[in-house]
C-alpha positions in Angstrom: -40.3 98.2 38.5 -41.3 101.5 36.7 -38.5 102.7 34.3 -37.4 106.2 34.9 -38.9 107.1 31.3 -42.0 105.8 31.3 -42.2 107.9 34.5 -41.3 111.2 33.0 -43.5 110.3 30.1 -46.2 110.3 32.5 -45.8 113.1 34.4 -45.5 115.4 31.5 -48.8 113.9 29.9 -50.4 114.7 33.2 -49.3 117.8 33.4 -50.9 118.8 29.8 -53.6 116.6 31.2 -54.1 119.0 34.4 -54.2 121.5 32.3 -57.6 120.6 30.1 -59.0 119.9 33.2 -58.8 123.5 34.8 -59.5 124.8 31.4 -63.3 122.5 31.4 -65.5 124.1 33.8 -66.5 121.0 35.5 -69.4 122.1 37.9 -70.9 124.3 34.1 -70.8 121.0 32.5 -72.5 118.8 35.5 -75.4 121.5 35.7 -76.0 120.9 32.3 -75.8 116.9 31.9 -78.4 117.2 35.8 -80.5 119.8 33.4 -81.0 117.2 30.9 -81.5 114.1 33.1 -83.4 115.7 35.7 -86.1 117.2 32.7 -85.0 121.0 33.4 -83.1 121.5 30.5 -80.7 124.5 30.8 -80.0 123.6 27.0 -79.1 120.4 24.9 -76.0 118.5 25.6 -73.7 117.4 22.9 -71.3 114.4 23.5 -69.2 112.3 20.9 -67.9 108.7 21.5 -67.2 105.5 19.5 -65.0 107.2 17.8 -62.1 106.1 14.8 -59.3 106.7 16.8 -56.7 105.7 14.5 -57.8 108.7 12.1 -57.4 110.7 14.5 -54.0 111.2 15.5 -53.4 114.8 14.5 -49.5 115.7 14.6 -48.8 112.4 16.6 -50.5 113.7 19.4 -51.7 109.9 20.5 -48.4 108.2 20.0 -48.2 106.1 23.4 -44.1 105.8 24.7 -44.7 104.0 27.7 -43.9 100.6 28.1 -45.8 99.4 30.6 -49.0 98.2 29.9 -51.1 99.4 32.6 -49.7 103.0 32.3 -49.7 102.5 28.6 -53.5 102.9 28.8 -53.7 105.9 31.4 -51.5 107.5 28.9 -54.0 107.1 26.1 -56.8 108.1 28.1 -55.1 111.7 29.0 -53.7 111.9 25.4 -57.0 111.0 23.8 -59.0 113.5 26.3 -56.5 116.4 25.9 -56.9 116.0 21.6 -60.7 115.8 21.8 -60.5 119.3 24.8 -58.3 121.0 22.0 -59.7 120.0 18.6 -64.0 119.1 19.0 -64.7 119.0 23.2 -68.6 119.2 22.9 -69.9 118.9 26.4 -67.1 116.3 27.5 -66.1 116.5 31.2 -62.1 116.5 31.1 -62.0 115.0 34.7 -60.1 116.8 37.8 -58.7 113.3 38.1 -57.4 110.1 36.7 -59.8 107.5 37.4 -58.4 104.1 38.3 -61.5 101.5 37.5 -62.0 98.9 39.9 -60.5 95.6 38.8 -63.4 92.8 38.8 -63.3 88.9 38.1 -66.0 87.2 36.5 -65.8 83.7 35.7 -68.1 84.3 32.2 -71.7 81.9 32.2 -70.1 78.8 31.0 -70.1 79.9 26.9 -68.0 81.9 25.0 -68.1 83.7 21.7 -67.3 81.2 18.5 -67.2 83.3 15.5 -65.1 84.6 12.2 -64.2 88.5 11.7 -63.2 90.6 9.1 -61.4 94.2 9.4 -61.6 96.8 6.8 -57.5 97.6 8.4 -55.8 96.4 11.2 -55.8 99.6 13.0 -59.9 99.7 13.5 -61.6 98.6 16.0 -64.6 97.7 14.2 -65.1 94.6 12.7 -67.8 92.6 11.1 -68.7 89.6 12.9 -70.3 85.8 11.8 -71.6 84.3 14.8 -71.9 80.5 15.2 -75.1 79.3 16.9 -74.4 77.9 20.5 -78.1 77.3 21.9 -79.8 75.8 18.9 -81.1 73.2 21.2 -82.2 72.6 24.6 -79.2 71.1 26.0 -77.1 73.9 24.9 -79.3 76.4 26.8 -78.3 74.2 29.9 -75.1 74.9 29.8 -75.2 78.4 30.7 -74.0 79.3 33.8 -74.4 81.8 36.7 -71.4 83.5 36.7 -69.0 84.1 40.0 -68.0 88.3 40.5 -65.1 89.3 42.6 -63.6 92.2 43.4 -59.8 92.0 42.7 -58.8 94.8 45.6 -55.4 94.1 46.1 -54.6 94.8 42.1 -57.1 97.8 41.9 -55.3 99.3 45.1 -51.6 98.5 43.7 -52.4 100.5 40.8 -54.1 103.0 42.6 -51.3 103.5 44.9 -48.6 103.1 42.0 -50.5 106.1 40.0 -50.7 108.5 43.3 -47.2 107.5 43.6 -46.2 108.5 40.5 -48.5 111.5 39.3 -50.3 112.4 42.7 -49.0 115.3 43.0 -49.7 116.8 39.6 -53.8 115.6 39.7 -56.1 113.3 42.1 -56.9 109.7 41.6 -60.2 108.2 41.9 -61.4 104.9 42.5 -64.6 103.8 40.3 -66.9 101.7 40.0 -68.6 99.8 37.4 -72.2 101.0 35.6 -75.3 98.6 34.4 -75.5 97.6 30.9 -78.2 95.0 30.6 -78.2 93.9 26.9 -79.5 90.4 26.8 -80.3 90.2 23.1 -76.4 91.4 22.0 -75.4 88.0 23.9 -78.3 85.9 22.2 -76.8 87.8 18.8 -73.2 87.0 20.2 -74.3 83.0 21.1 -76.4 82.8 18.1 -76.3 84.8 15.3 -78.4 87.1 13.9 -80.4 84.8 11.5 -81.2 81.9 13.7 -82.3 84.2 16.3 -84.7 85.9 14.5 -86.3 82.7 12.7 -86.6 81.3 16.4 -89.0 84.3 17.7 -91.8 82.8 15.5 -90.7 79.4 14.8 -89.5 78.5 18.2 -91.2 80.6 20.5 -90.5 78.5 23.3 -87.4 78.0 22.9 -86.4 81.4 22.5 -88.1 81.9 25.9 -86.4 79.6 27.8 -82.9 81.6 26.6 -84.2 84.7 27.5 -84.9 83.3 30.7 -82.1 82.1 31.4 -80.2 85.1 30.6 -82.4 87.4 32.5 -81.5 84.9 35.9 -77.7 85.5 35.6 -78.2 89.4 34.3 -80.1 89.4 37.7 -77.2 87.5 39.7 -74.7 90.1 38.0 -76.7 93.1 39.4 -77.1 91.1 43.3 -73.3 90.4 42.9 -72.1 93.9 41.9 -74.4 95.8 44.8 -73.2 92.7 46.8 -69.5 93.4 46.5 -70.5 97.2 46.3 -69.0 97.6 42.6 -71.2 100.0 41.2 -70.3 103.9 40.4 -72.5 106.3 42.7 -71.8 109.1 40.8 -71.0 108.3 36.8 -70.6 110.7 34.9 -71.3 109.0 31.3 -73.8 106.1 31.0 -72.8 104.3 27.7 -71.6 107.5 25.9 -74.6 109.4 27.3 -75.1 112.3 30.2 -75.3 110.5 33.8 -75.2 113.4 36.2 -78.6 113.9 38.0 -79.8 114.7 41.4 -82.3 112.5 41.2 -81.0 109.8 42.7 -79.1 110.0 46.1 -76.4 107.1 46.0 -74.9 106.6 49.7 -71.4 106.8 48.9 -70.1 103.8 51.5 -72.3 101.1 50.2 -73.7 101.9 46.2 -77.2 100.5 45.9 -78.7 99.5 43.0 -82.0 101.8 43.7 -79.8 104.4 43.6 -77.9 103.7 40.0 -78.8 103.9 36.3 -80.3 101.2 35.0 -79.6 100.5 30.9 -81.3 98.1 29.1 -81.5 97.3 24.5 -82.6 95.1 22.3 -80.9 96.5 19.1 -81.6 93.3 17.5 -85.1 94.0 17.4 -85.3 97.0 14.8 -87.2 95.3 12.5 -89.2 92.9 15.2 -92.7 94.2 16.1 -94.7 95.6 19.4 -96.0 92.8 20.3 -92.9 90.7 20.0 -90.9 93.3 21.2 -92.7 93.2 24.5 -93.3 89.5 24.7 -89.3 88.7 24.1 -87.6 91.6 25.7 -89.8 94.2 28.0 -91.3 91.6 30.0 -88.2 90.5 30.8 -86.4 93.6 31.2 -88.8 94.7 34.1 -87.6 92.1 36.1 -83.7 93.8 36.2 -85.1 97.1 36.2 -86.8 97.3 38.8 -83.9 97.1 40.4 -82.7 100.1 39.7 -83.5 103.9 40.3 -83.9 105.3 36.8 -83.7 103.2 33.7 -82.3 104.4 30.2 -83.5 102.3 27.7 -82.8 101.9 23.6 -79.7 102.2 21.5 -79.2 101.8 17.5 -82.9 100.1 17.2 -86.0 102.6 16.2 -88.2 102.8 19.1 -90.6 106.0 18.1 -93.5 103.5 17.9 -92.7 101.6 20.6 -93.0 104.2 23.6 -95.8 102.8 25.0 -94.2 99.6 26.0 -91.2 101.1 26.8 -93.1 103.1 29.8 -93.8 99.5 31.3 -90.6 99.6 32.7 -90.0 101.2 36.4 -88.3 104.6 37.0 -87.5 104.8 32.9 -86.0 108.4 32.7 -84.4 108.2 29.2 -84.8 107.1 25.8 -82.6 106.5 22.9 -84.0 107.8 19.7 -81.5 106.7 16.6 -80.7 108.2 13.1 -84.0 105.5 11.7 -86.4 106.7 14.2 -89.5 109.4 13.5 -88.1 112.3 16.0 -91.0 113.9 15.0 -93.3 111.0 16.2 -90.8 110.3 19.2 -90.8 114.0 20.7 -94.4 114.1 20.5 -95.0 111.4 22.8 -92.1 111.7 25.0 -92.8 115.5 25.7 -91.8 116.7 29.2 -91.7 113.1 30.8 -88.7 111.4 29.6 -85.1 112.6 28.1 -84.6 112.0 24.2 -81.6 111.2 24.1 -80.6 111.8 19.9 -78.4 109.7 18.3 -77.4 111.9 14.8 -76.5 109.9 11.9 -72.6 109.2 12.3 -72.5 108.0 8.1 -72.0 111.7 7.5 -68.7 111.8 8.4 -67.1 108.8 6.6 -67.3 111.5 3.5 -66.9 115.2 2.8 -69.2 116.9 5.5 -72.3 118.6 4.2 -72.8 120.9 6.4 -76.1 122.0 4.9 -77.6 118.4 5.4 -75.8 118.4 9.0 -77.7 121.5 9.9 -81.0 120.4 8.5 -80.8 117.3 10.0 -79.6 118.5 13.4 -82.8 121.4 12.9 -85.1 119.1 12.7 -84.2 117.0 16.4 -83.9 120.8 17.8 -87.3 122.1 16.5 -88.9 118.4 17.6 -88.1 119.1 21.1 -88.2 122.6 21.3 -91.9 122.1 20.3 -92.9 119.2 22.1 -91.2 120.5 25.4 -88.4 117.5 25.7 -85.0 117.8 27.6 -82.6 115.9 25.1 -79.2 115.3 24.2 -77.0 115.0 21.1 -74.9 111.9 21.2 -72.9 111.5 18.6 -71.4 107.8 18.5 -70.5 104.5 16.0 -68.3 106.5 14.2 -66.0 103.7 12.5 -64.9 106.1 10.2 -64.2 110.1 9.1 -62.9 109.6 5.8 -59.0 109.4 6.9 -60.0 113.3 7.4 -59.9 114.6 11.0 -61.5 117.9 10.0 -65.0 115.9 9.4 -65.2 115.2 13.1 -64.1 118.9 14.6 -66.7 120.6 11.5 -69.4 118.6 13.0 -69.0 119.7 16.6 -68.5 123.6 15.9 -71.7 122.9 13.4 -73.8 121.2 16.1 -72.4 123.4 19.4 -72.8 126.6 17.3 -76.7 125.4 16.5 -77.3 124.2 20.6 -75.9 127.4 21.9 -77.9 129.3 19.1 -81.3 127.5 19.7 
């Protein structure tokens, strides 16, 4: 039973909510994430995610009052939208709906994370992590297992059907469905740690080949399960922080194929590995899952400027993430009018005082490496864990960087 002032709460929060939504133009901002991903650049898109949260709550404007937990979230998701529409939007779409996220099962592949953290505060989300090593030895490795998806329809329609109750009236409500995120190497970091993992490429070869594998077997049961059980998102409109609109790819709407999705595949773990290895322990296995799909974005925090030519192995690949230590110069040249660069600025910047000079020269030199070079790109601004206790960093950076995209 829904208590009469968690209802009120909601309603008025979906009211403001409504609001942003009508203010964002949504069909301006779709044209321009399709211009990017579809390599006719109206101009650069700018997007900001990861982001401190708990620095950000200007005037209390994220305090949740619900009490219920469900709604309790769908608060915070209008609340946090409607802040980032009024104090640094970028190119975000404020939705002309609520999504409701389709509520899936999965019965994990038989191991779990074992590890220690440690919090800078209790109110951050990140943490760093010491990760005890779960397949040092064959037999370990046999104990992972394929996992079992289901789609929970009856609670993903009870709280579609309790949000249209409540605040249908005031905006729509939209099922969704989930997106791929392939990143085989995070779980050998999360099963392993980060030291025995890398001694194992050359030490253990083998080894390290029969977990990879393995994992690439039950990445590809997850992606025959989820197309299966027709889980995935025909139309998303972010793919792990990034742009997702495109109209090149032509979902049928009634049963989601995996042809017809994004593919995203990473090996951040291998910043520091070479080409060779790089291809040997990840690519060749990542073709296998993405061919699956109907474009493929590839990359996240790892440097992959000199590693484009094994990247293009991989089928349909559409977009590529250059970070803060890659050569943009290097990347751009090579990537030229075939792929989207999609620009991850460096999010240290913020943790201090904003220099705005070195914001603009470093932002300056991404624009003038794809202006030359012909690329359709993005700005995604992301792993911010923190701006200093100082709001004002964040909002600086995206009038800086909007100004500059709008300007270029």
């Amino acid at each position: 039973m829904i208590n009469a002032e968690d209802k009120k709460v909601l309603r008025k929060t979906a009211e403001v909510y409504k609001t942003a939504s009508e203010e964002c133009d949504f069909a301006e901002k779709v044209a321009l994430y399709k211009g990017v991903n579809d390599l006719k650049m109206i101009r650069p898109v700018v997007l900001m995610d990861e982001l401190p949260w708990h620095e950000l709550n200007v005037d209390g404007a994220l305090d949740l009052e619900c009490e219920d937990e469900f709604l309790r979230g769908v608060e915070q998701y209008m609340k946090r939208a409607v802040l980032q529409w009024r104090h640094f939007p970028c190119d975000r779409i404020i939705t002309p709906y609520i999504p409701v996220k389709k509520v899936i099962i999965d019965s994990g592949i038989g191991m779990s994370i074992s590890e220690k953290t440690l919090a800078t505060s209790d109110e951050n989300t990140i943490v760093a992590h010491e990760f005890y090593d779960q397949l040092a030895s064959e037999s370990d490795v046999l104990k992972l297992k394929n996992p079992v998806i289901s789609y929970d329809e009856e609670s993903t329609l009870a709280q579609y059907d309790l949000l249209s109750e409540l605040i249908g009236d005031i905006i729509d409500i939209k099922l969704i469905g989930v997106n791929s995120y392939v990143s085989i190497w995070d779980t050998i970091a999360h099963l392993r740690g980060v030291t025995p993992l890398l001694y194992d490429l050359a030490e253990r070869p083998e080894h390290t080949h029969h977990i990879v594998s393995r994992l690439t077997e039950i990445n590809l049961e997850y992606t025959r399960q989820y197309e299966e059980l027709n889980l995935f998102e025909p139309e998303p409109l972010i793919l792990h922080c990034t742009a997702a609109c495109t109209d090149s790819l032509k979902p049928d709407h009634e049963k989601v194929l995996t042809k017809d999705c994004w593919g995203r595949g990473m090996a951040q773990i291998f910043a520091h590995v070479s080409k060779d290895m790089h291809k040997e322990f990840d690519i060749d296995y990542m073709k296998k899952i993405m061919s699956k799909f109907g474009l493929v974005y590839y990359g996240c925090c790892e440097p992959l400027h000199h590693k484009i030519d094994i990247l293009e192995q991989l089928p349909n690949l559409r977009k590529i993430s250059i970070t803060p230590w890659a050569d943009v110069d290097i990347a751009a040249s090579i990537i030229g009018n075939k792929y989207v660069l999609s620009a991850k600025p460096n999010p240290a910047l913020l943790a201090t005082g904003l220099d705005v000079e070195v914001l603009r020269r470093d932002i300056g030199k991404i624009i003038k490496a794809c202006y030359d070079n012909n690329v359709s790109f993005e700005f995604v601004l992301k792993d911010v864990s923190t701006v200093g206790g100082n709001p004002e960093n964040l909002f600086l950076w995206e009038k800086t960087v909007m100004s500059m995209v709008k300007n270029c």
